[in-house]
C-alpha positions as CSV (number, residue, x, y, z in Angstrom):
1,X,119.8,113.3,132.4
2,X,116.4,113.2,130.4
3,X,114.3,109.7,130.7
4,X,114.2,108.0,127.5
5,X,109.8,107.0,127.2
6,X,108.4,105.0,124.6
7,X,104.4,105.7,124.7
8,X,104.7,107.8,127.6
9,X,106.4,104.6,129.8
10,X,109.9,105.4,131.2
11,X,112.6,102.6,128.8
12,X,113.6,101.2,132.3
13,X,109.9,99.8,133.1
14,X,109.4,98.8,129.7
15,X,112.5,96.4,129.8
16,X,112.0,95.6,133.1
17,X,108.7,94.2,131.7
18,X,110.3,92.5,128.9
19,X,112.4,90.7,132.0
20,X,109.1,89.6,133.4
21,X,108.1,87.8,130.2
22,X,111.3,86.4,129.7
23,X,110.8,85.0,132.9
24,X,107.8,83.1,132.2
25,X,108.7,81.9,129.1
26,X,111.4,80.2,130.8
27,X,108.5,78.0,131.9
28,X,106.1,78.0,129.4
29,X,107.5,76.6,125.7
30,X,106.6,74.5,123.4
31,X,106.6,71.0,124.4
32,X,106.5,68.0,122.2
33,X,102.9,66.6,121.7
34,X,102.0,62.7,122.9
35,X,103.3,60.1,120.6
36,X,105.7,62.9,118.3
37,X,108.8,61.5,117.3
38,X,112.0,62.7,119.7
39,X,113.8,66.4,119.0
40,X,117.2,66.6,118.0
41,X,119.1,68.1,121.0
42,X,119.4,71.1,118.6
43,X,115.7,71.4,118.0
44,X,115.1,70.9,121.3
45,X,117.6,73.4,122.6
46,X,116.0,76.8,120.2
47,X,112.4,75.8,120.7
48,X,113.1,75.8,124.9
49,X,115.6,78.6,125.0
50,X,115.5,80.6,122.3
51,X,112.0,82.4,122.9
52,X,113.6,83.6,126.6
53,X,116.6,84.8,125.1
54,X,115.0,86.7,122.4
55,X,113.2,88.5,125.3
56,X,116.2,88.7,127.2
57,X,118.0,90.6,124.4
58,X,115.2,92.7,123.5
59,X,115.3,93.6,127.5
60,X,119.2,94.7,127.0
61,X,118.1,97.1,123.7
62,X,115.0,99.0,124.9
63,X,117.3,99.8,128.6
64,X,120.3,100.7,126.7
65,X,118.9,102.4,123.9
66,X,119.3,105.9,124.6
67,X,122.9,105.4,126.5
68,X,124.7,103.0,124.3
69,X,122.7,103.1,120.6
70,X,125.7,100.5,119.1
71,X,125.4,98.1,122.0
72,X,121.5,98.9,121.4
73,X,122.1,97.9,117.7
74,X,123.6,94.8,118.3
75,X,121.4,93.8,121.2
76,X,118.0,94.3,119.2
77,X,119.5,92.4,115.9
78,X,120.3,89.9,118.3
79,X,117.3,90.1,119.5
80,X,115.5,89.6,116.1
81,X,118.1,86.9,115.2
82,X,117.0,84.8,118.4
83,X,113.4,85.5,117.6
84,X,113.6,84.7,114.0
85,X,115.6,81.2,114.5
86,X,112.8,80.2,117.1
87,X,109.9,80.8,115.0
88,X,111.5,78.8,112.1
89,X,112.6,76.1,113.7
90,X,108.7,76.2,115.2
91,X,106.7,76.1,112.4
92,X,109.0,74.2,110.1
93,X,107.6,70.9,110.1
């Protein structure tokens, strides 16, 4: 079985580093400033979840890219979806 690289880095360690970010995103979002009115439970849940699952997703699509390219297609436009809906609901204010 050939390894699948992307700039010379085997797909595994690349999502396996997509993992690690998703990781610490988990503990680092965007938290409401001193003295901002309070988040819907909606807003709330996409600006603290959505940025990890993005990375999550984006995990799942570079380690199955080159064994499952439809499961690959669906994870990365998930991926983007996630990512998309998180930077929206961000910066529209």
């Amino acid at each position: 079985m050939q390894t699948i690289t992307f700039l010379g880095v085997p797909t595994l360690l690349w999502g396996l580093i997509c993992y690690v970010i998703s990781a610490v995103w988990i503990f680092v979002w965007p938290k409401p400033k001193a003295g901002e009115p309070a988040r819907s439970f909606r807003t709330h849940f996409i600006l603290r979840w959505f940025h990890t699952l993005a990375w999550v997703f984006l995990a799942i699509f570079i380690m199955t890219i080159g064994r499952f390219p439809l499961a690959a297609l669906a994870t990365g436009m998930l991926a983007a979806a996630t990512y998309l809906t998180f930077g929206v609901t961000l910066f529209k204010k």
